[in-house]
C-alpha positions as CSV (number, residue, x, y, z in Angstrom):
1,X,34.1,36.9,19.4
2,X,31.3,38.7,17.6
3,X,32.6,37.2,14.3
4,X,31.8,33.4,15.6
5,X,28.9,33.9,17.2
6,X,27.1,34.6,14.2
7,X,28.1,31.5,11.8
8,X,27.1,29.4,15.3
9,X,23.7,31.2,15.0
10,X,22.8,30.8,11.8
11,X,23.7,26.9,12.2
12,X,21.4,26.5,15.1
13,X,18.8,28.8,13.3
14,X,19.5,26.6,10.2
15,X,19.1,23.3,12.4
16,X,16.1,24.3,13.9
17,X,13.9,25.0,10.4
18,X,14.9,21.5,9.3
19,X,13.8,20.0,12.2
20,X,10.4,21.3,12.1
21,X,9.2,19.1,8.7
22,X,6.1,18.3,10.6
23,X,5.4,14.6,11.3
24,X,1.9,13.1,11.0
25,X,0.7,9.6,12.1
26,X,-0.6,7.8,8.9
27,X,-4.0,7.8,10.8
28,X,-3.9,11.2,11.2
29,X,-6.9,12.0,8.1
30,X,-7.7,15.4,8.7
31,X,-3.6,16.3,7.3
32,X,-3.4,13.6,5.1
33,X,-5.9,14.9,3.3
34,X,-4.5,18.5,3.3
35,X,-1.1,16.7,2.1
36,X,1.1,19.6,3.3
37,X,4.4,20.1,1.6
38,X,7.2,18.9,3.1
39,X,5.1,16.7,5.7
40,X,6.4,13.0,6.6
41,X,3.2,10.6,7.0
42,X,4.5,8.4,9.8
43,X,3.6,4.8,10.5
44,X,4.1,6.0,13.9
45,X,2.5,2.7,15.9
46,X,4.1,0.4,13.1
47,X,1.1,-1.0,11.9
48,X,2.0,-1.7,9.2
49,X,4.9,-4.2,10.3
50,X,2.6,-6.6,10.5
51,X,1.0,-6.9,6.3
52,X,4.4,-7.9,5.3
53,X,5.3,-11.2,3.9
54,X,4.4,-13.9,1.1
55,X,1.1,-15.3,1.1
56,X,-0.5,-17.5,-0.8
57,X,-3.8,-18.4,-2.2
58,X,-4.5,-22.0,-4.0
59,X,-7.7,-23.6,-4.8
60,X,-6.8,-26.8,-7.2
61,X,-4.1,-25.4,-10.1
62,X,-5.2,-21.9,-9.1
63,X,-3.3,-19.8,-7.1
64,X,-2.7,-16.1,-6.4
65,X,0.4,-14.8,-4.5
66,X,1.0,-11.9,-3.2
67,X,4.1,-10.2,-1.8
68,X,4.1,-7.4,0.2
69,X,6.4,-5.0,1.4
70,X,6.9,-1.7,3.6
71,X,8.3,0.8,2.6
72,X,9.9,4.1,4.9
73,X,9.5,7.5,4.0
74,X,8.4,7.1,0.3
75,X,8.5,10.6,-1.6
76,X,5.1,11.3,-3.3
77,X,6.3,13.3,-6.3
78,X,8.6,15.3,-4.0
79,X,5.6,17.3,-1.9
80,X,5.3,15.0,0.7
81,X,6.5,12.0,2.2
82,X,4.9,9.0,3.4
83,X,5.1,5.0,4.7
84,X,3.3,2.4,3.1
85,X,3.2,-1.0,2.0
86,X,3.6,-1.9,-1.2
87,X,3.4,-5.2,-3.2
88,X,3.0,-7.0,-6.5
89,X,0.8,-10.5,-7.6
90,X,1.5,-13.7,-9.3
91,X,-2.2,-14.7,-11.1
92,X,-3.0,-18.3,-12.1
93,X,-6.1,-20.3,-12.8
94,X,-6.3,-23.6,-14.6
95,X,-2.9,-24.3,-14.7
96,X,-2.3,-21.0,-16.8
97,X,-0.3,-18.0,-15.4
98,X,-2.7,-14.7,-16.2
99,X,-0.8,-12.1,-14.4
100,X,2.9,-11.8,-12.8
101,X,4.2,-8.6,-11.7
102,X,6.6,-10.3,-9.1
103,X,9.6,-9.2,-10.6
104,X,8.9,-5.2,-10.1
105,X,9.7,-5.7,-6.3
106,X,13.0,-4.8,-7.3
107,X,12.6,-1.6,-9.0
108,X,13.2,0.8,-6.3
109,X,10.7,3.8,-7.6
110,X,11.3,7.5,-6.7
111,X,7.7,7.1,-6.0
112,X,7.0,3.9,-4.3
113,X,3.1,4.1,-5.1
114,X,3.9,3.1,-8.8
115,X,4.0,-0.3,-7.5
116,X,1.1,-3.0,-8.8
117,X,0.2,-2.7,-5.0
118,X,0.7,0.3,-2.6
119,X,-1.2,2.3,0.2
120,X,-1.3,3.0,3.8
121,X,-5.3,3.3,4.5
122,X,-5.7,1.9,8.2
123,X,-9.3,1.6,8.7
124,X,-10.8,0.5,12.3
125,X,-14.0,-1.5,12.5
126,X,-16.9,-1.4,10.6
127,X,-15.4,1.5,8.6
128,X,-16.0,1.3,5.0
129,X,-18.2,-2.0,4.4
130,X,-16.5,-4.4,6.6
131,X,-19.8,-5.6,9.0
132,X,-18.2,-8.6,10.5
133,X,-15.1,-7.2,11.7
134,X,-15.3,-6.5,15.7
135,X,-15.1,-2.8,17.2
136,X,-11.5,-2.3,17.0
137,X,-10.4,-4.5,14.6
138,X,-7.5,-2.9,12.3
139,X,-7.5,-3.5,8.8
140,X,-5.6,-2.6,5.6
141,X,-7.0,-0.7,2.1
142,X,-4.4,-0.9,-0.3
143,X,-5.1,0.7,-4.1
144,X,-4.3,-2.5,-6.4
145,X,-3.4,-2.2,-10.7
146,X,-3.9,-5.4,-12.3
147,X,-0.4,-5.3,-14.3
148,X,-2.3,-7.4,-17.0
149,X,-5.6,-5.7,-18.0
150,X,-4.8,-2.2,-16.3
151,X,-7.6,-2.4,-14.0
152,X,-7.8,-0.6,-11.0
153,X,-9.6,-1.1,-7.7
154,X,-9.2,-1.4,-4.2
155,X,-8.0,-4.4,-1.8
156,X,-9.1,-5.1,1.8
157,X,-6.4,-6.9,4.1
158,X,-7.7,-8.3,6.9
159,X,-4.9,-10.0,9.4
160,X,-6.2,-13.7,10.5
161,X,-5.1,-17.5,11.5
162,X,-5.6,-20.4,9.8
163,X,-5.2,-23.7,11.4
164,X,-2.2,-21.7,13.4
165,X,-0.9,-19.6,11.0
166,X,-0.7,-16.3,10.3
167,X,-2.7,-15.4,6.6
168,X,-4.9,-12.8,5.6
169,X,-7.9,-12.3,4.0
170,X,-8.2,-10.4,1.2
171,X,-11.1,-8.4,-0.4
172,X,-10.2,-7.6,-4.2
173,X,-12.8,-5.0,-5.6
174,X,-12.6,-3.7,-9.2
175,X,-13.3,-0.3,-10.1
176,X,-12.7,-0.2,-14.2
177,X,-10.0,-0.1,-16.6
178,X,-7.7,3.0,-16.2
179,X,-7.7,5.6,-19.4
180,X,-10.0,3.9,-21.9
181,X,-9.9,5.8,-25.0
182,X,-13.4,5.8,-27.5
183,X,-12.7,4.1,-30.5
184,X,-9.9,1.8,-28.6
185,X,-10.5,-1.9,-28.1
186,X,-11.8,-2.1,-24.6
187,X,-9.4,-3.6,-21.9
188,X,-8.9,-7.2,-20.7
189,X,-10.7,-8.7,-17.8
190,X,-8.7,-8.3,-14.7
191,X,-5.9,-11.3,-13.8
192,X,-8.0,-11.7,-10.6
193,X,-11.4,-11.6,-10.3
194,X,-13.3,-9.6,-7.4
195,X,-14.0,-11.6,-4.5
196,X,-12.4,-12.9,-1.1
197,X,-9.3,-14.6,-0.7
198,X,-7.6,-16.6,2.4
199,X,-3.7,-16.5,1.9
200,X,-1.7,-18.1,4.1
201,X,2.0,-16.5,5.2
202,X,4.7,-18.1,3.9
């Protein structure tokens, strides 16, 4: 009897340590910052259901759309895990395409955050520059790489109606180019210049 009881033992025991990966809400700051190995951020209250979708931005033969996608339990270079949205841009102004990364929604990435678009920041009011938006308002900070100019920055998505339909508005905001050398020709101007956009779901 003895000779079963420990195999049944060491299962359970076995069972029991895998079962403990501790589980964070994506909200949760104080571990996401700590980014404990092993730990699964978790969009617990699936917030971030509702950013997904194709929206679209036009102004005469301009246009920018963005795609965006979530994605479940993303591995973060295999020390923790995470969900988060991720997305990529099609760029055009004057008739004249200046950035399409569209086609990378396919490449399924070990780590999802290589995508053009990716993050999981939920921020609740006024939190981080946002003055208008009411009390408890939720809202979305996503990093953003423009595929064309290798700019980076950061990009506010604020969940709205317009004339009935779901959009969002989105805040781009440049921070520089990523890895400029001295003595290397200094990068393009980003695909999408820094302001506010209204995009309406498709």
């Amino acid at each position: 009897m003895k000779k079963f009881i420990t195999p049944i033992l060491f299962f359970i025991v076995l069972t029991s340590c895998k079962a403990q990966t501790p589980v964070f809400d994506i909200e949760d700051y104080a571990n996401i910052a700590k980014n404990i190995r092993g730990a699964y951020y978790k969009d617990t209250k699936n917030q971030l259901d509702a950013y997904e979708g194709t929206y679209l931005y036009t102004n005469g033969n301009s246009s920018l759309k963005i795609v965006l996608q979530k994605k479940v339990m993303s591995s973060m270079n295999g020390v923790y895990f995470e969900d988060l949205i991720i997305g990529e841009y099609q760029s055009i102004k004057d008739g004249v395409e200046k950035g399409n990364t569209l086609n990378k929604l396919t490449i399924n990435y070990t780590d999802q955050s290589n995508h053009n678009i990716d993050g999981n920041f939920i921020l609740t009011g006024t939190e981080l520059g946002c003055n208008d938006c009411a009390p408890t308002e939720k809202r979305l900070r996503l990093g953003f790489v423009d595929g064309a100019s290798k700019n980076v920055g950061d990009m506010d998505v604020r969940r709205t109606t317009v004339n009935g339909k779901n959009a969002i508005r989105v805040k781009i905001m440049w921070v520089g180019p990523v890895a400029h050398k001295e003595g290397t020709p200094m990068p393009l101007p980003a695909s999408v210049s820094a302001k506010e956009y209204i995009l309406i779901k498709q």
